[in-house]
Residue, then its C-alpha position, 0 to 999 in steps of 0.5 A: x501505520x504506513x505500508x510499501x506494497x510493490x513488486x511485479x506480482x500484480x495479483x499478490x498487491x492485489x490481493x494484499x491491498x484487498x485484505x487490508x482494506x477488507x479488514x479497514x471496512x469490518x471496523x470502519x466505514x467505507x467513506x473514510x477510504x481516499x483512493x489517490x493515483x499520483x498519475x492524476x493528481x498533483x503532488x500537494x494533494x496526495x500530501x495533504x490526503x496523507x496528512x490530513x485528520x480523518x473527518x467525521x470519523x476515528x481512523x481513515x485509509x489512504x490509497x496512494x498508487x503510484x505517488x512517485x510519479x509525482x516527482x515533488x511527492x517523492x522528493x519529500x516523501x521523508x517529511x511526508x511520512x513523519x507528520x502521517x497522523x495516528x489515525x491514518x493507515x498510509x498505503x503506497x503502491x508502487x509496482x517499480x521502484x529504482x532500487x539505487x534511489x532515495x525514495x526506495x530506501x525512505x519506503x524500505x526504511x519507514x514502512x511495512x515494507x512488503x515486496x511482492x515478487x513472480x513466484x517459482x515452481x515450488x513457491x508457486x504450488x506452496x502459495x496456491x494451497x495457502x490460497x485455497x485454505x484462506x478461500x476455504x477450501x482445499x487443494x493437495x500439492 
């Protein structure tokens, strides 16, 4: 499985990358999650991390934020993304992405695409009782 998290809403990527990886670790552990950041290292290695068979377990979880930054990265992104293992659930965070470019409409076209925008007033109260009832608790509008 392979996942676009993006948008300017930092909180809800948060909060989505939170809920993926609380549902990875309920069945698999927590050494089998790579977390990678394309500001610090190179191209070939956020490839080979997405590539790469899990070790010493059946199922791992890759990380990438901000890969685009890595220009090499994404450039081949398209081959990257057909030869992701099985095994692996692919997460790209990418909080901008130029819409008008390839590497946009490679993420929107082979991934679980999830964009994650500023909420409006009535957006905005709908999501916060949606939010306390995943907490538990609950809130009137």
């Amino acid at each position: 499985m392979i996942i676009t998290l993006t948008g300017p809403n930092s909180f809800l990527v948060d909060n989505e990358l939170n809920k993926l990886y609380r549902e990875f670790t309920k069945n698999h552990d927590v050494m089998a999650i790579e977390k990678l950041d394309g500001e610090e290292v190179s191209a070939d290695r956020l490839v080979e991390a997405a590539q790469s068979l899990p070790f010493l377990t059946t199922h791992k979880l890759i990380i990438l934020r901000h890969p685009s930054h890595q220009t090499a990265f994404a450039e081949q992104l398209d081959d990257t993304l057909n030869n992701i293992p099985d095994t692996t659930t692919l997460v790209i965070v990418e909080p901008k992405i130029d819409k008008r470019s390839a590497y946009f409409k490679v993420l929107k076209a082979k991934t679980d695409f999830k964009e994650f925008v500023h909420l409006d007033e009535r957006g905005l109260s709908t999501w916060i009782v949606q939010y306390a009832l995943e907490m538990s608790a609950e809130i009137t509008p």
